[in-house]
C-alpha positions in Angstrom: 0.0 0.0 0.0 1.1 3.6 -0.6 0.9 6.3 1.7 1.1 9.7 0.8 1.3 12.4 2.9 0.7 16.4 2.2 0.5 19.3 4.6 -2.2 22.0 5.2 -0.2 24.2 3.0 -2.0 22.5 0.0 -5.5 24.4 0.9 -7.2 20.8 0.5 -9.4 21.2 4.2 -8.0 18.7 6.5 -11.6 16.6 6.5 -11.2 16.2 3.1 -8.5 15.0 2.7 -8.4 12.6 5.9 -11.6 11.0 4.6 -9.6 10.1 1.3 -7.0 8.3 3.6 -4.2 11.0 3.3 -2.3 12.0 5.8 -2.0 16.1 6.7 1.1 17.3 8.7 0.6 20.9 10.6 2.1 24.1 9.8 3.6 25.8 13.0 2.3 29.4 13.4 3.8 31.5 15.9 2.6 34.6 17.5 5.6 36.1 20.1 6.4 33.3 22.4 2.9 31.0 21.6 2.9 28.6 18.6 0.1 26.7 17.0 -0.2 23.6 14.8 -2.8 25.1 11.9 -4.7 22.0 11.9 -7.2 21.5 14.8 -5.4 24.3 16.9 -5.6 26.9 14.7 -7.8 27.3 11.9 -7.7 30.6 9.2 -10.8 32.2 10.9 -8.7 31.9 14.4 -5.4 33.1 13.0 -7.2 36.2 11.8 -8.8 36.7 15.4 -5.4 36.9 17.0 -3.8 38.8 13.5 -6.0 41.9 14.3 -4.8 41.6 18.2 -1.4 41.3 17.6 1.0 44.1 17.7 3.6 42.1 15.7 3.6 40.2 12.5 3.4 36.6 13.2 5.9 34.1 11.5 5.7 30.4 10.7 8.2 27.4 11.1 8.4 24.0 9.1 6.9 21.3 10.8 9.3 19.2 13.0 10.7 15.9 11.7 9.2 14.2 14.8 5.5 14.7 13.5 6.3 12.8 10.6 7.5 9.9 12.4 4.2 8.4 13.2 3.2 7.9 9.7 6.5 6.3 9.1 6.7 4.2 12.0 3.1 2.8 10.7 4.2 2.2 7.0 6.9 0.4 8.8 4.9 -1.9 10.8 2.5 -2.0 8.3 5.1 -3.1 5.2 4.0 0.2 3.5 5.4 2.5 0.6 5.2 6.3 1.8 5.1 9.7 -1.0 5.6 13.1 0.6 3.9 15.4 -1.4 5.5 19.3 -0.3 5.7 22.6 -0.8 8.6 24.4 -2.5 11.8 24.2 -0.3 12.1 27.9 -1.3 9.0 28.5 0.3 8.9 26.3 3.1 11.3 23.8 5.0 8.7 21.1 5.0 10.6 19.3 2.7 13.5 19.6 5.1 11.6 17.9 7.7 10.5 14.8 5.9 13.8 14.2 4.7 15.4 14.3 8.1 12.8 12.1 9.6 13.2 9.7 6.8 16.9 9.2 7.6 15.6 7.5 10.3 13.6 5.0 8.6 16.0 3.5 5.9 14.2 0.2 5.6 11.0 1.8 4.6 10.7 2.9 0.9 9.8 6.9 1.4 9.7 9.0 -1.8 9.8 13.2 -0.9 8.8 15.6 -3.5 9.9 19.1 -3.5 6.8 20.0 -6.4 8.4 23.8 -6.1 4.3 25.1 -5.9 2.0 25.6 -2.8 -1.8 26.1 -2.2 -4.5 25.2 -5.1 -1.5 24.0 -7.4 -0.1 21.6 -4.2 -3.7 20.5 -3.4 -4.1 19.2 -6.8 -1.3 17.2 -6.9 -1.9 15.8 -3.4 -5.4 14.5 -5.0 -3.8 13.1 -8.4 -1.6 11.0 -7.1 -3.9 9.7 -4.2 -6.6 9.1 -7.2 -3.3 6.9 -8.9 -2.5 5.3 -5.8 -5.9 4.0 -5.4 -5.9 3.1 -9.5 -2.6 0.7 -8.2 0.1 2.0 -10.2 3.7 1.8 -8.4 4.8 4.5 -6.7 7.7 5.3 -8.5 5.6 5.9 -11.6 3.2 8.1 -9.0 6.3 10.2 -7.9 7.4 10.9 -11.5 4.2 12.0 -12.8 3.6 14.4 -9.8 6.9 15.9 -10.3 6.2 16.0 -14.8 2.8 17.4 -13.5 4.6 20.2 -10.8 6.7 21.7 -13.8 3.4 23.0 -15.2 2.5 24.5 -12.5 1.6 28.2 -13.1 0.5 30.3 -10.0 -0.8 34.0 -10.2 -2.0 35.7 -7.0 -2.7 39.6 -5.7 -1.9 40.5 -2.7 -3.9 43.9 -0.3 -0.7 45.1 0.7 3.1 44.0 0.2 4.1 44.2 3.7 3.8 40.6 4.5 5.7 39.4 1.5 8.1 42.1 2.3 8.8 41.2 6.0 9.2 37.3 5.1 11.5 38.1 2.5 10.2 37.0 -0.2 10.2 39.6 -2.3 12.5 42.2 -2.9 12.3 45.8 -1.1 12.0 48.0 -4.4 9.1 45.5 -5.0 7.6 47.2 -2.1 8.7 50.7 -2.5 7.2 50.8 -5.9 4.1 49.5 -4.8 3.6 51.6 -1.8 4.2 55.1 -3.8 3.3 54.7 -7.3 -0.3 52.9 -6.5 0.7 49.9 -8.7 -0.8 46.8 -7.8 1.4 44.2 -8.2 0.8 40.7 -10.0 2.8 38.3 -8.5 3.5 34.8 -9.4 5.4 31.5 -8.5 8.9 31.1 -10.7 10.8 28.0 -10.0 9.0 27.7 -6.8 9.8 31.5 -5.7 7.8 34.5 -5.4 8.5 36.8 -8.4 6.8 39.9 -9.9 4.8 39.1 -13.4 2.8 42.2 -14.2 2.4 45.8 -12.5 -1.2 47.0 -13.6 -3.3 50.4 -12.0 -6.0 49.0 -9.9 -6.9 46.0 -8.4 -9.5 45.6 -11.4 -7.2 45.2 -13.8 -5.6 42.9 -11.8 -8.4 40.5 -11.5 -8.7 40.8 -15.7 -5.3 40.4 -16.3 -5.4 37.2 -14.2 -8.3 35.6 -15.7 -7.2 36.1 -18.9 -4.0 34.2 -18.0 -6.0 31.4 -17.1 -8.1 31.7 -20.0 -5.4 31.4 -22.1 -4.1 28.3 -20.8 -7.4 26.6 -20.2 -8.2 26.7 -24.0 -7.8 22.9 -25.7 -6.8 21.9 -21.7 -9.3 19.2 -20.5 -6.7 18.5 -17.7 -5.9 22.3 -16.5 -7.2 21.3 -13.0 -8.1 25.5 -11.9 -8.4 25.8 -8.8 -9.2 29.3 -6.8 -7.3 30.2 -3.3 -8.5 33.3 -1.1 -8.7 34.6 2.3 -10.7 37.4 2.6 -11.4 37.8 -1.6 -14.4 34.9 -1.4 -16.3 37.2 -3.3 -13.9 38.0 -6.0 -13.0 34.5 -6.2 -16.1 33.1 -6.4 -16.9 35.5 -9.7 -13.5 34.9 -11.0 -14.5 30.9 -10.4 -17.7 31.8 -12.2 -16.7 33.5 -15.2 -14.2 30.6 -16.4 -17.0 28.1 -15.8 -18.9 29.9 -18.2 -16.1 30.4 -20.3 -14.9 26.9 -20.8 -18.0 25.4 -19.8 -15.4 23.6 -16.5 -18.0 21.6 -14.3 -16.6 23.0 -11.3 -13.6 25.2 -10.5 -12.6 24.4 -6.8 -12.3 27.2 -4.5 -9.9 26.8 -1.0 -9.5 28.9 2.0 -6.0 29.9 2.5 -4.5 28.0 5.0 -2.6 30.1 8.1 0.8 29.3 7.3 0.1 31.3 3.5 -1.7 34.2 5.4 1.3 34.9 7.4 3.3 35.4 4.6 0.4 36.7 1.9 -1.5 38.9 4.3 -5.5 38.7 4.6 -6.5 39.9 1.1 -5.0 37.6 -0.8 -6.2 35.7 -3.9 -4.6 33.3 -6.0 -5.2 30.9 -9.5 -3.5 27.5 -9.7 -3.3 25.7 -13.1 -1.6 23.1 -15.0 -0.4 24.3 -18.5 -0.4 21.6 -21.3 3.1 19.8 -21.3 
């Protein structure tokens, strides 16, 4: 039997994806001295309680190698394979963790993929290669279609206000400074599993246009472009932006996730992001 494991930085909500069998590993949140686990000890709706008290930014940290020992210890017991399906090392140190904890387990066949993506994009590859574990096919073959599948990733996403992005590093001061006092609104995307600049437009408007018409574009003759929508505090937005490439493309569903904690710390509330597979 194959395992596979994800984290709550997919988006996927932690129900869902324990009633399919997969495993979830928590994000740590910290506020000051006080950390969370952003599965049942802190949720997005709580984390935006304690944001709006707080007097600092919080911050995250990787999850530690010890929470991943469980599920290894069990696929050892058990005579199982186990795939770790993360976010981008750039991004995260998740990928870190599993690693480490899987030096301790050298007898049991565990496969971690660094799939250089996160939210919606990380979700759907979490559910792929579940769906081809359960269709039986060997989990080497799994791991190497997840990772094909990762390179053609694209991720867009908008952002209320820089400052997060900016105190986490991962983007670039004049990134900020431009923003700020010119009244651009940034389009930022995911490059090589890395927060980049794409496109500076006027207003937030244009933003949302410019972003749906990069979907559009790679949604046409793309049966398998999985879309999916990620927002925290943009449902509204999303769910029109969801709405108008249904109609579009005539998609039976376009799946829309709550941004998980560990993105909000980083993003800010306000944020809103497309994940989509272009054709290989």
């Amino acid at each position: 039997m194959i395992k596979i494991i994800a984290d709550t930085t997919c988006g996927v909500p932690i129900e869902e994806l324990k009633a399919k069998g997969i495993a979830v590993i928590p994000q740590v949140i910290t506020f000051g001295n006080t950390s969370y686990h952003d599965d049942y000890e802190l949720d997005t709706e709580k984390f935006l309680e304690l944001l709006a008290k707080s007097k600092e930014l919080p911050g995250t940290a990787a999850p530690a190698p010890s929470l991943y020992n469980p599920y290894y210890e069990d696929a050892r017991a058990n005579g199982n394979q186990v795939l770790v399906i993360a976010p981008s090392s750039d991004l995260s140190g998740t990928v870190r963790s599993a690693t480490v904890a899987a030096a301790d387990y050298p007898e049991v066949d565990i496969h971690v993929v660094d799939t250089r993506t996160v939210a919606g994009g990380l979700g759907t590859l979490v559910l792929l290669a579940k769906q081809w574990a359960d269709e039986g096919l060997p989990i080497d073959e799994i791991r190497q279609r997840v990772v094909d599948k990762a390179k053609n990733c694209r991720v867009f996403f908008l952002v209320a206000t820089l400052e997060y992005l900016h105190k986490g590093g991962r983007i670039g001061s004049a990134s900020k400074l431009v923003g700020s006092l010119l009244q651009i609104k940034p389009i930022l995307c995911l490059k090589d599993g890395k927060v980049e600049p794409y496109d500076k437009v006027r207003t937030y408007k244009q933003a949302l246009l410019t972003i749906e018409e990069l979907n559009a574009k790679m949604l046409q003759n793309n049966p398998e472009g999985y879309l999916s929508i990620s927002e925290c505090g943009a449902d509204e937005d999303a769910k029109a932006l969801a709405d108008s490439l249904k109609n579009r493309f005539n998609l039976s569903e376009v799946l829309i996730y709550r941004v998980p904690p560990a993105i909000v710390v980083h993003a800010g509330p306000g944020v809103l992001s497309t994940s989509i597979f272009a054709r290989a």
